[in-house]
C-alpha positions in Angstrom: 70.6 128.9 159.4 74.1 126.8 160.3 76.6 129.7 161.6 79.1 126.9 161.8 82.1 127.4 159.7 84.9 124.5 159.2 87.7 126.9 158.6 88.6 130.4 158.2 92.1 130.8 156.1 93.5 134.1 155.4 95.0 135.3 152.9 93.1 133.0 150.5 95.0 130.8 149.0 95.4 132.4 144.9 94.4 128.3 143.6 91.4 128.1 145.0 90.2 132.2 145.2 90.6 132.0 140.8 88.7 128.9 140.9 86.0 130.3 142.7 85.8 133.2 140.7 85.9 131.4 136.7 83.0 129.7 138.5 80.6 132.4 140.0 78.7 134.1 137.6 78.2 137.4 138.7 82.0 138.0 139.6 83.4 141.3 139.3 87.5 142.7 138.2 87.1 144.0 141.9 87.2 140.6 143.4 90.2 139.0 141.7 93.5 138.7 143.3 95.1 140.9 140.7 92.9 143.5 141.9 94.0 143.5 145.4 97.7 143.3 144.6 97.2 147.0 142.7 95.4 148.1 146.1 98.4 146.7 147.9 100.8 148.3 145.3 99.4 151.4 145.4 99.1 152.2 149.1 99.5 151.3 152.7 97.5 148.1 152.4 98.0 144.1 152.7 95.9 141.1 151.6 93.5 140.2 154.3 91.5 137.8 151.9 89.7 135.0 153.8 88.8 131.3 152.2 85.5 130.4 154.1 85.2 126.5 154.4 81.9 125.5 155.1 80.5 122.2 156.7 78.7 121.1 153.2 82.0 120.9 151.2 81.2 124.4 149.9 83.6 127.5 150.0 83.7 130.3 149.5 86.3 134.2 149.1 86.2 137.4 150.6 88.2 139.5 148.8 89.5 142.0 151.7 92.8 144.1 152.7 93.9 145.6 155.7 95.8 149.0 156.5 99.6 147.6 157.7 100.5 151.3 159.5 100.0 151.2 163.0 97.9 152.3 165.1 96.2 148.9 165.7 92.7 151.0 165.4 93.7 151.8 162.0 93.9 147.9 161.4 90.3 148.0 159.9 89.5 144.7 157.5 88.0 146.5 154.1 86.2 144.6 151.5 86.9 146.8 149.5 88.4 150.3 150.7 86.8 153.7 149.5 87.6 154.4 145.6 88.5 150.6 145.2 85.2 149.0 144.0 83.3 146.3 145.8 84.1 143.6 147.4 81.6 140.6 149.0 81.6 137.4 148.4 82.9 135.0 145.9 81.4 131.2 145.4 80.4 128.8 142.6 77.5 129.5 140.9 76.9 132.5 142.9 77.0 132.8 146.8 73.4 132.5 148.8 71.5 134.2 151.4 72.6 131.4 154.1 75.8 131.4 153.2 76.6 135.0 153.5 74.7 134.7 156.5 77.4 132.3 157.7 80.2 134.0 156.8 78.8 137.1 158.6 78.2 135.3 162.2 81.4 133.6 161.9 83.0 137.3 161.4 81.1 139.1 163.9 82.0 136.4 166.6 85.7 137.4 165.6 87.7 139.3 168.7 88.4 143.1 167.4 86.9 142.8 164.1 86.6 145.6 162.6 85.0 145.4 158.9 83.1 146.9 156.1 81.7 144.8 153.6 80.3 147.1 150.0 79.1 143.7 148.1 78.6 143.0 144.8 75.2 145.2 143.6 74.2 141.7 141.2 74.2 140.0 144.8 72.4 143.2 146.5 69.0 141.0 147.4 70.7 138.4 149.1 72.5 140.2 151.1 69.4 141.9 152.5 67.7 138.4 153.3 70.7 137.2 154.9 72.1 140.3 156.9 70.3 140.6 160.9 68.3 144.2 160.9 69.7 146.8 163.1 73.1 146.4 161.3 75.2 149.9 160.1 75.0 150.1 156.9 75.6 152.6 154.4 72.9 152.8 150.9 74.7 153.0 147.7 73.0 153.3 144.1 74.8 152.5 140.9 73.6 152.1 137.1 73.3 148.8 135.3 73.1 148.1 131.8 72.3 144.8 130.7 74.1 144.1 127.1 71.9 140.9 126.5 70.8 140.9 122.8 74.1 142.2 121.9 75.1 145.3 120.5 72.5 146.0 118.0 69.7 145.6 120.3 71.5 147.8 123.0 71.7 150.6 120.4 68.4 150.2 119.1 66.2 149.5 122.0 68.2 150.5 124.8 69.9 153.8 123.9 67.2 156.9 123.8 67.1 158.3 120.2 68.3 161.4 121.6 71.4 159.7 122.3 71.9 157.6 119.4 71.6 161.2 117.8 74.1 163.1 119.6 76.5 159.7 118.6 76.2 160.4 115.1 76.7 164.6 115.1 80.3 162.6 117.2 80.9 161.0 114.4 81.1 164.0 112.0 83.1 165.9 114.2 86.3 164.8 113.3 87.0 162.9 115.9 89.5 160.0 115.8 89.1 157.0 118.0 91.6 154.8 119.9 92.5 151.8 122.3 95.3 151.4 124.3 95.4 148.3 126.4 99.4 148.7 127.1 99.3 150.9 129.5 101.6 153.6 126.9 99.1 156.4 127.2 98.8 155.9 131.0 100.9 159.5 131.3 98.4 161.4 128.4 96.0 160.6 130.1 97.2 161.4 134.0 98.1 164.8 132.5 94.6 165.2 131.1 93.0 164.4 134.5 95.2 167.2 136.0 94.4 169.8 133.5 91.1 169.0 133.8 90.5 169.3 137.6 92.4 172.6 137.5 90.3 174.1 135.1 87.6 173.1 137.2 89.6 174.6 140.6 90.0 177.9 138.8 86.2 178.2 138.1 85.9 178.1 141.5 89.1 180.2 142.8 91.1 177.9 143.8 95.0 178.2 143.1 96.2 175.5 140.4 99.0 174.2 142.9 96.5 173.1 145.4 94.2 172.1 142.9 97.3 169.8 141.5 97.9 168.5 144.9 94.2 167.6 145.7 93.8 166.4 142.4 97.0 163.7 143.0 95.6 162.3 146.7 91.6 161.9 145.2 93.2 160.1 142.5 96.9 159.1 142.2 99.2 158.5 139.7 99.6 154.9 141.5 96.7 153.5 141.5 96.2 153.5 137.6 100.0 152.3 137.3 99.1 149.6 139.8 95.8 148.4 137.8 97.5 148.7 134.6 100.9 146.8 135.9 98.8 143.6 137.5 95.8 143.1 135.2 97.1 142.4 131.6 94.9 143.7 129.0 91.8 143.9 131.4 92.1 147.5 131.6 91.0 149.2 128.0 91.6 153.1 127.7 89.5 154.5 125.0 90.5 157.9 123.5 89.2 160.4 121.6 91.4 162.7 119.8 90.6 165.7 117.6 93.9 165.9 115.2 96.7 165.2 117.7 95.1 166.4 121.0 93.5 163.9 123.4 90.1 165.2 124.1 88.8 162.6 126.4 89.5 159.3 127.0 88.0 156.9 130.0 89.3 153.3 131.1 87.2 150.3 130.6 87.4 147.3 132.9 86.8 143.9 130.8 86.7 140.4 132.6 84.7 137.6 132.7 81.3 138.6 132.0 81.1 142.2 133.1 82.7 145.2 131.8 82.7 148.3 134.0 83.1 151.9 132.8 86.2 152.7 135.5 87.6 156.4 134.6 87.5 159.1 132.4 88.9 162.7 131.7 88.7 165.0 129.3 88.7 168.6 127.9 85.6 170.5 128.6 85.1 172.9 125.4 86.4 170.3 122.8 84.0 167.7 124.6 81.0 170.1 124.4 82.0 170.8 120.8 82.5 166.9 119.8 80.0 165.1 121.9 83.7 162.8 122.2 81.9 161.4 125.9 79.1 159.9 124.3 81.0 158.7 121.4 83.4 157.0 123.8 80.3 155.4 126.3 79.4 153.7 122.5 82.4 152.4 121.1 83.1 150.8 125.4 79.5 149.4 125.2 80.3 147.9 121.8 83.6 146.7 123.1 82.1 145.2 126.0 79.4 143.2 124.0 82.0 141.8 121.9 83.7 140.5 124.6 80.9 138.8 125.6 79.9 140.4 128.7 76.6 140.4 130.1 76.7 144.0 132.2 78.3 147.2 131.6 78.7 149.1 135.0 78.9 152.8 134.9 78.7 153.5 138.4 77.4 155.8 141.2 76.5 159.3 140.5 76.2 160.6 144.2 72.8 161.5 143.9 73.5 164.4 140.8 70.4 164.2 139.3 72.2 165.0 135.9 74.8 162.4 136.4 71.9 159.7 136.8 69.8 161.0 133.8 73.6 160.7 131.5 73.9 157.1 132.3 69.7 155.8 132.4 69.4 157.5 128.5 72.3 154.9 127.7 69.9 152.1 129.1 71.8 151.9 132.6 69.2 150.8 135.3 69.3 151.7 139.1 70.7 149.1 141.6 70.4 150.1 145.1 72.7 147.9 147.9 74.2 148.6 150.5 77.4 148.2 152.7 77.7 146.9 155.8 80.2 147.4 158.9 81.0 144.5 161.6 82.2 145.5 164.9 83.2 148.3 167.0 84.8 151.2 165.1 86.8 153.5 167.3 87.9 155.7 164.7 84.4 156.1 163.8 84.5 159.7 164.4 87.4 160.2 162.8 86.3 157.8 159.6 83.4 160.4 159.2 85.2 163.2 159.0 87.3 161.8 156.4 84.4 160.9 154.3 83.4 164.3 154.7 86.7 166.4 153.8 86.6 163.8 150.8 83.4 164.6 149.5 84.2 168.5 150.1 87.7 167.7 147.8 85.6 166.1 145.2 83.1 168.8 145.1 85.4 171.1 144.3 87.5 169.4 141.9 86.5 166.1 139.1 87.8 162.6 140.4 89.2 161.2 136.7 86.0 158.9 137.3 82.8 157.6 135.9 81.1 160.3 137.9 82.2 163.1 136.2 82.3 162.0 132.8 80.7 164.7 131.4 79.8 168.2 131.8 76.6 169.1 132.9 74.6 171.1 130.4 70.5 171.3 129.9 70.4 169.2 126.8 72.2 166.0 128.3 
């Protein structure tokens, strides 16, 4: 395979990075400019996009940032940073194995690189044919559904019957359903995210201030004003409401061909009582189908085996991929640890994320 690359131009120009995406197939919300400028809005981040122009004619985007605080170690290229989505590759009609093996020798020849790459899981098999073995990488699973056929032949041959009958018993519970794609109920719903994790801190003794406070830095208030402020109409919330109180509600992600089931929060005995979750995952399928997407993503479930069975009995399938890291990492130490106290915050408390959309209970 060519390693040669004509040019390397970062940020990406925005011309040619939109171009690339209206013509790749597979892209994702994650990999649009827009989508960086929240990450960049929201925190201590700057566009480290790169426009790859190889020898053929062909080009192709990484959609990447960079943390602009010093130390330089912190300086770590991300495609895309933890709780951000994934990043990859962008090219028309869909990048290929040689070419992401291009972009990854001309990267790893780079002085000081330091880079992780979490790709898109549609490109997950060419990434594996084109990446050398021996390099890190880190497995992640999410779930898949595919919305071909439309939305009557997701409900009827996609959705367990199971399912499809807990969606009707939602149905008759009194439940009202809206959307809000202004961004008005962006507060509600913040609010409902916070009650929410410190009911679930107080089940497990922790005080409701600290609960508040680790509830803000897993999730802030930011990051959903950033998404909402720079993508237009992309992002859907859906909301469930039993007379005047929101009882769940979860954002849905709509562009190009893919929608992906983003965040969620709701009350826990009112969602028990209405099934409102499961009502919700329909009426964002159905949405999503007539938009005319072709997936519905609903995410990783951190290997909760009743997280994973919640999203396979809507027809979600498992992809498998994995992300990859270029370079020497000398915070890698460090890095791990932060992983770590993360995963310990969110064990303890719900992200407002597709993760935790429901409750567990034995008849899920």
């Amino acid at each position: 395979m060519d390693k040669q690359l004509l040019n390397a131009t970062i940020p990406a120009p925005r011309d040619a990075w939109k171009e690339l995406l209206r013509q790749d197939p597979n892209a994702l919300i994650f990999q649009a400019p827009e989508w960086i400028d929240s990450i960049c809005q929201s925190g201590p981040y700057e566009d480290a996009s790169r426009l790859f122009e190889l020898p053929h004619g062909r080009s192709i985007v990484m959609p990447a940032v960079r943390n602009k605080l010093p130390p330089r170690a912190l300086k770590r290229t991300q495609s895309l940073p933890h709780g951000w989505g994934m990043g990859g590759l962008v090219a028309a009609g869909g990048v290929t194995a040689q070419e992401i093996y291009q972009v990854y020798s001309y990267l790893s020849t780079q002085v000081n690189i330091r880079a992780s790459i979490r790709p898109n899981p549609l490109q997950a098999s060419q990434w594996r044919l084109a990446i050398p073995t021996g390099v890190r990488s880190h497995q992640h699973i999410t779930h898949i559904l595919n919305l071909e056929g439309g939305f009557d032949q997701v409900w009827s041959q996609k959705l367990s019957s199971a399912t499809r009958n807990k969606i009707r018993k939602a149905d008759k519970s009194g439940l009202s359903i809206e959307k809000d794609s202004s961004g008005d109920k962006l507060d509600e719903f913040y609010q409902l995210y916070l009650a929410w994790s410190e009911r679930r801190a107080h089940e497990r003794h922790i005080p409701a201030a600290i609960a508040r406070r680790l509830a803000r830095v897993r999730e802030p208030y930011s990051k959903f004003r950033a998404v909402v402020d720079h993508l237009g109409e992309a992002p859907r919330m859906w909301i469930a409401r039993l007379g005047d109180q929101m009882v769940a509600a979860a954002y849905l992600l709509v562009w190009g061909e893919h929608a992906i089931y983003w965040r969620s929060a709701s009350d826990k005995e009112l969602t028990l009582q209405t099934r409102a979750n499961d009502l919700l995952q329909k009426v964002m399928i159905e949405d999503a189908c007539q938009a005319g997407c072709r997936t519905y993503h609903m995410g990783e479930s951190g290997g909760v085996a009743s997280l994973m069975h919640f999203k396979s009995r809507f027809g979600a399938i498992e992809y498998p991929y994995e992300e990859y890291y270029l370079g020497h990492q000398p915070l890698d130490g460090f890095s791990t640890g932060l992983r770590s106290f993360y995963r310990r915050i969110e064990g303890l408390l719900p992200a407002a994320s597709r993760e935790r959309v429901h409750e567990t209970r034995s008849d899920d």
